[in-house]
N, C-alpha and C positions, 0 to 999 in steps of 0.2 A: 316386240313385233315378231309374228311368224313367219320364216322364210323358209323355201320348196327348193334350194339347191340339191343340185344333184351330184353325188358322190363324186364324178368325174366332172362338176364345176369346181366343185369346195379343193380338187386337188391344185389347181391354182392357188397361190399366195395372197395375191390381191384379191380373188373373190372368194376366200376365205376370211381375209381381213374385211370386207364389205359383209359378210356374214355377219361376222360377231357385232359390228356399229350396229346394222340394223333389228337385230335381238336388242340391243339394246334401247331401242326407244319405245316409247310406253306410249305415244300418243296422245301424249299430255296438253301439248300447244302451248306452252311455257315459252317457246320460242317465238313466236308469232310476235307477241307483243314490245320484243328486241330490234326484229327484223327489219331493216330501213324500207327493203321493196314493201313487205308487207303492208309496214307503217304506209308507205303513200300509194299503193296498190290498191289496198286491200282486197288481192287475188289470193285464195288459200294457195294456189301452185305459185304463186311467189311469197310462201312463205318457207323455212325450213322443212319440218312435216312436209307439206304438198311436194317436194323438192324430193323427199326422199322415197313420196310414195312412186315419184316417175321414174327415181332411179332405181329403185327394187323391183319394179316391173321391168324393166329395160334389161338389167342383170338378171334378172332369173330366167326370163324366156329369152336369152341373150337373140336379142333382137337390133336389128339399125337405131338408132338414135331416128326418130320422126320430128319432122318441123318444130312442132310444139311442143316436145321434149326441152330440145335446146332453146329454144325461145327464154324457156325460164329456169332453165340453168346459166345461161348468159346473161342474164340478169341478176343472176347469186355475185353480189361483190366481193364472195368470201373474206368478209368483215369479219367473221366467226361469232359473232355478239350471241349470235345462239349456242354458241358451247358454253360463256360463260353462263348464261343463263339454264341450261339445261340438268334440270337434278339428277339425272339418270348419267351423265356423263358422257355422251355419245359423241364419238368424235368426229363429226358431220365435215371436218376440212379435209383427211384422207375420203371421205365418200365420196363427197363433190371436185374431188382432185380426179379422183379414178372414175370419176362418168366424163369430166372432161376429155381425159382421155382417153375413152371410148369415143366418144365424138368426133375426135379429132380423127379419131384412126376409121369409122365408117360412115361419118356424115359428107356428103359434099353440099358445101354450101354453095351459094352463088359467084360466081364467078369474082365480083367486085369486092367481094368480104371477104373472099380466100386472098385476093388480092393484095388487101389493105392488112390482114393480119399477119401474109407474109411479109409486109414491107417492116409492118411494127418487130417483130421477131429477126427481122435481119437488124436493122437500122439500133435500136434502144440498145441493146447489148455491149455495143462497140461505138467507144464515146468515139471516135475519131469520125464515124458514119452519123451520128448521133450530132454532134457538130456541124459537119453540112447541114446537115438536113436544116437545123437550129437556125443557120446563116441562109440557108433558101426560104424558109419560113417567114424570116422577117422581113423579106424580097416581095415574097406573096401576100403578107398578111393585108395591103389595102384592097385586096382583092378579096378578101373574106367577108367586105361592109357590100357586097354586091351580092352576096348570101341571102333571101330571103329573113326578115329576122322569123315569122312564126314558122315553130318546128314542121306543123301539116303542112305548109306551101312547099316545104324543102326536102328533096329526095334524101332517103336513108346516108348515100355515101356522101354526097354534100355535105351534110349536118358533121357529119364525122368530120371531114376536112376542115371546116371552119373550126370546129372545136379542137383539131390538133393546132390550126394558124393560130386562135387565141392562147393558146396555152404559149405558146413563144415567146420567150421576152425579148424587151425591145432591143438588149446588147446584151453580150456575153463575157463577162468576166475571163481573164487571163487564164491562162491555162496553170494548174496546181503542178505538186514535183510528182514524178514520174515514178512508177515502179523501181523496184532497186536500192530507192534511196532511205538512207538510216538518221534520224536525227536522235543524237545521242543527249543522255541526260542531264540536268543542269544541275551541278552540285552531285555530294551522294549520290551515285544510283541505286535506283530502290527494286526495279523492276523490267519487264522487257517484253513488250507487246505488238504484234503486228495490227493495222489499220486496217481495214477495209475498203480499197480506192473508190467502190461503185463505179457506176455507168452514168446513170443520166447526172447524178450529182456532182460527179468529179467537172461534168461538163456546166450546171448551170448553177451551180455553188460548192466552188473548191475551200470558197470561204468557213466553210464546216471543217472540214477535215483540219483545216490550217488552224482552227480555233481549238480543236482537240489534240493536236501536234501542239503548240505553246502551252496549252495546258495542262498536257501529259508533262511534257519536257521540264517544264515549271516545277515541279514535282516531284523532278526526279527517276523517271519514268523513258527509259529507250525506246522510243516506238520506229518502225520498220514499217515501209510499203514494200511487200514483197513481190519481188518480178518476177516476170509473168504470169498473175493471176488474173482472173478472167469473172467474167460477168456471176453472181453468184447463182444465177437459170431461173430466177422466182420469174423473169419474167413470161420467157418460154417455157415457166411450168405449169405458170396459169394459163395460158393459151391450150394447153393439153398436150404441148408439144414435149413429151418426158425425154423421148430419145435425146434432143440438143440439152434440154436442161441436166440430165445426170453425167452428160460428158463435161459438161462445164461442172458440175459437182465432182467430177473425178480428177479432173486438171487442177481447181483449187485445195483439191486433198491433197493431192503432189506434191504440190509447190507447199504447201503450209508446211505436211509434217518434216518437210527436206529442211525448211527453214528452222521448225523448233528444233530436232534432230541437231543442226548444225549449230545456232545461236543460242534455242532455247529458247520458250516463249511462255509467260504466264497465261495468255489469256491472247481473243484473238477479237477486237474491238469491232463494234457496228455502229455506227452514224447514223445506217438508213433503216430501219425497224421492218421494212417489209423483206428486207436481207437477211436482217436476225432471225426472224421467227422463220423462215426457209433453210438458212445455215443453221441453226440447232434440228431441224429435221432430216439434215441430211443419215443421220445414224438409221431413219426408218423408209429413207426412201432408197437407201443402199443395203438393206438389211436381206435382201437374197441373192447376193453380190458376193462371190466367194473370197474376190482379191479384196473387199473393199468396206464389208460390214466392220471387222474391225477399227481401220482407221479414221471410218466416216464415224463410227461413235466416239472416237478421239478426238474429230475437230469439231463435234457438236457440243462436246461438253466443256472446251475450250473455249468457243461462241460465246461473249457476252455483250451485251448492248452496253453501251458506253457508261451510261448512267448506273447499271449492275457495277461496274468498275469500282466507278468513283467512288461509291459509298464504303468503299474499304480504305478510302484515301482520306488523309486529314487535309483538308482544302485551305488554303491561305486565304483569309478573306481581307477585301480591301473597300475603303469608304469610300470609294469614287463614285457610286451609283445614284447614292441621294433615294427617296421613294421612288418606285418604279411601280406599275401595278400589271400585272403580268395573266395576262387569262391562257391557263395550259389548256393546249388541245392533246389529246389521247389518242394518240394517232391506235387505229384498232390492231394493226398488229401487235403494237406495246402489249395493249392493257389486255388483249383479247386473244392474240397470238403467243404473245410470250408471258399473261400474265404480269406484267410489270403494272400496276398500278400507282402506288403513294411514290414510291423512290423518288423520280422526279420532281415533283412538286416539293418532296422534301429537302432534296438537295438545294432545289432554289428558296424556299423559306429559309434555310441556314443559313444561306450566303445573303441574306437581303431582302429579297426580291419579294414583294405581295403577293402571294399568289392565290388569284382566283378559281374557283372551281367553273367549267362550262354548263350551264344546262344543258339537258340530254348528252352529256356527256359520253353516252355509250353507242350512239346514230354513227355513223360512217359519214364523212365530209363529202364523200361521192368521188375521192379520186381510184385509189384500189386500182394500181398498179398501170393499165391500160384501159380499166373499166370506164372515166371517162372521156375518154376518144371511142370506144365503141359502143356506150351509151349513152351518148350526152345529154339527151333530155332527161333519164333519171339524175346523171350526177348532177346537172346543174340545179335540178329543183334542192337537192341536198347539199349540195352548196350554200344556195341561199338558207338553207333554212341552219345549219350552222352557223353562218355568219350571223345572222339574225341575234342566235342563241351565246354565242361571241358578245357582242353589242350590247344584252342588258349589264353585262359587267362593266363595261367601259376602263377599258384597259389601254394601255400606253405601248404594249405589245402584245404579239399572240406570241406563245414557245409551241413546239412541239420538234417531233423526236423524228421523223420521216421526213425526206423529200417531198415526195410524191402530195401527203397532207400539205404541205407546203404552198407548192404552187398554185393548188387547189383553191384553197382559202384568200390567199392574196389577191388570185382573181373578182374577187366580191369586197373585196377591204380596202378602204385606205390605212388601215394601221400598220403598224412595220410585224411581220411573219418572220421571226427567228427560232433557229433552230436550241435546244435547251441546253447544248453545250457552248454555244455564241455565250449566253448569258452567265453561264457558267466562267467561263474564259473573263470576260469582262468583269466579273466579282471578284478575280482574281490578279489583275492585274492585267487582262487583254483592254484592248479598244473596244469601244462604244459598240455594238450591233444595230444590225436598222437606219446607216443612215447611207446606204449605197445602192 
């Protein structure tokens, strides 16, 4: 693609790095065919391509973000489905990161949206806020059945409220161990790895991390939640909000390299895949950062998703399970963001477990971090249409590697939605998953 920067835009970093992405795409429409909006749009501006033709406009005559610009950039679930699919290589997640935030820095949206986006960007980050909110939600939620149910009767902010009430579960699981604490190896130790506590997970399933603690430990394996680290900003990075997100990228560099420096650490484990694939880009989103390029390429390369882990670890397997048949979901930061595709499913075929392939296995489930609470009507059609795609396999559980996919999916199932290290644990001598 031809672009008309002008010598004293290209001197910028970032619209120098938007330069070379959009050279790089050929205009193929490879992507189109990946695209979840697209798929149920079928609006060329919500497809990749159309997406980038509004953002090379917008950057080159560095102009306001206009209505219709963000319209369907706020509709991009940065799913990335179009990188994998893209032959030309374009890395379409930093372009559509960096119009977000353009947007954020010269769009004023409506007053009720700036509203609600600040509340999401205070509240998600900090499970302690994140908690309330969780305990008021379940307060409000019969109040969500007074919601209009069709989406045209229901005003824009409404639809969103109701969609954050249902996303609530009906009780909240005990609160998990705290930052600080070390649980040391059982047997030999082999190794020595910090946790990744999260935000909304630690609050509405600590039951992961503790199935990855037993099973690290199980192993032989020292893992450490290390104090005071902090939200890891994917969420206020998707909102466009970089200032808050790289501060919290710079607080958990802190705290991590003080800790390997001090204990040593192999590797620095993720539970929630939309974490991973943000923590291993901290090296490029720090990378004009004098104090911090260096060390952020340190804890990116440290960054592994849990199941990168374990495939170096000889896993004890145990008969408890009986046939089980297991439909994996890919959650799209996995497969899409970090590339992680087979590992998964092979780890759980070794230990057991059936594991079924999804159809459409590459569509986005529609959750995408905060995407549905501020899109609901797309993500719930892609909801259903996952679950759907779930269901020809008829499985006894879903897995997948995210939160967020998570509670997404559950919302349309009655099958039990466990996480791929729950079953992991459980082949190994954890407790059953799915019956809480």
């Amino acid at each position: 693609m031809k672009t008309e920067f002008s010598l004293t835009q290209l001197a910028d970093p970032d619209i120098a790095e938007a330069d070379k992405i959009l050279r790089a795409c050929v205009h193929c429409g490879f992507c189109t065919a990946t695209c979840p909006t697209y798929v149920l749009l079928g609006d060329e501006l919500d497809s990749p391509r159309g997406r980038i033709y509004l953002i090379k406009e917008m950057l080159e005559k560095d102009k306001s973000p206009t209505a219709e610009v963000v319209k369907h950039i706020d509709r991009c679930l940065s799913c990335l489905a179009c990188m994998t699919t893209c032959p030309s290589g374009v890395h379409y997640m930093h372009l559509v990161d960096q119009a977000r935030v353009r947007i954020e820095k010269d769009y004023s949206r409506p007053l009720a949206e700036r509203a609600l986006r600040a509340v999401l960007a205070l509240v998600l980050p900090r499970p302690g806020l994140f908690r309330a909110s969780m305990i008021m939600a379940r307060l409000a939620r019969p109040f969500a059945a007074l919601v209009p149910a069709k989406a045209a009767a229901t005003p824009g902010l409404m639809r969103r409220i109701k969609a954050m009430l249902a996303l609530a579960p009906k009780s909240l699981p005990a609160r998990g161990p705290s930052g600080g604490s070390v649980f040391p190896a059982q047997g030999e130790k082999r190794g020595r790895v910090a946790l990744l506590q999260g935000c909304a997970q630690q609050v509405l399933a600590p039951r992961i991390n503790q199935a990855a603690i037993n099973l690290l430990t199980r192993h032989g394996i020292e893992v450490v939640l290390v104090k005071d680290e902090q939200c890891c900003g994917a969420l206020t990075h998707h909102l466009g909000q970089d200032g808050d997100a790289l501060a919290r990228a710079r607080a958990n560099i802190n705290v991590w390299i003080k800790e390997a420096e001090q204990g040593g650490l192999d590797a620095i484990l993720i539970t929630a895949s939309g974490c991973g694939t943000v923590i291993k880009d901290y090296g490029y989103m720090l990378r004009e950062d004098r104090d911090f390029a260096s060390p952020a390429a340190q804890i990116s390369a440290l960054a592994k998703d849990i199941t990168e882990y374990l495939a170096g670890i000889s896993l004890m397997s145990s008969s408890q399970k009986g046939d089980v048949t297991v439909a994996y979901h890919s959650a799209c930061s996995l497969q899409h963001g970090q590339k992680i595709t087979a590992l998964p499913k092979e780890l759980l075929s070794k230990n057991g477990f059936v594991v079924k392939d999804v159809p459409e296995s590459h569509l986005c489930c529609g959750s995408a971090g905060t995407y549905n609470i501020l899109q609901p009507d797309i993500a719930s059609k892609l909801r259903d249409r996952k679950v759907a795609s779930i269901a020809t396999v008829k499985p006894d559980m879903i897995a997948a590697g995210n939160i967020g996919c998570m509670v997404q999916i559950a919302g349309g199932t009655s099958v039990p939605v466990v996480h791929t290290i729950e079953l992991l644990d459980w082949a190994t001598g954890g407790p059953r998953p799915g019956l809480n």
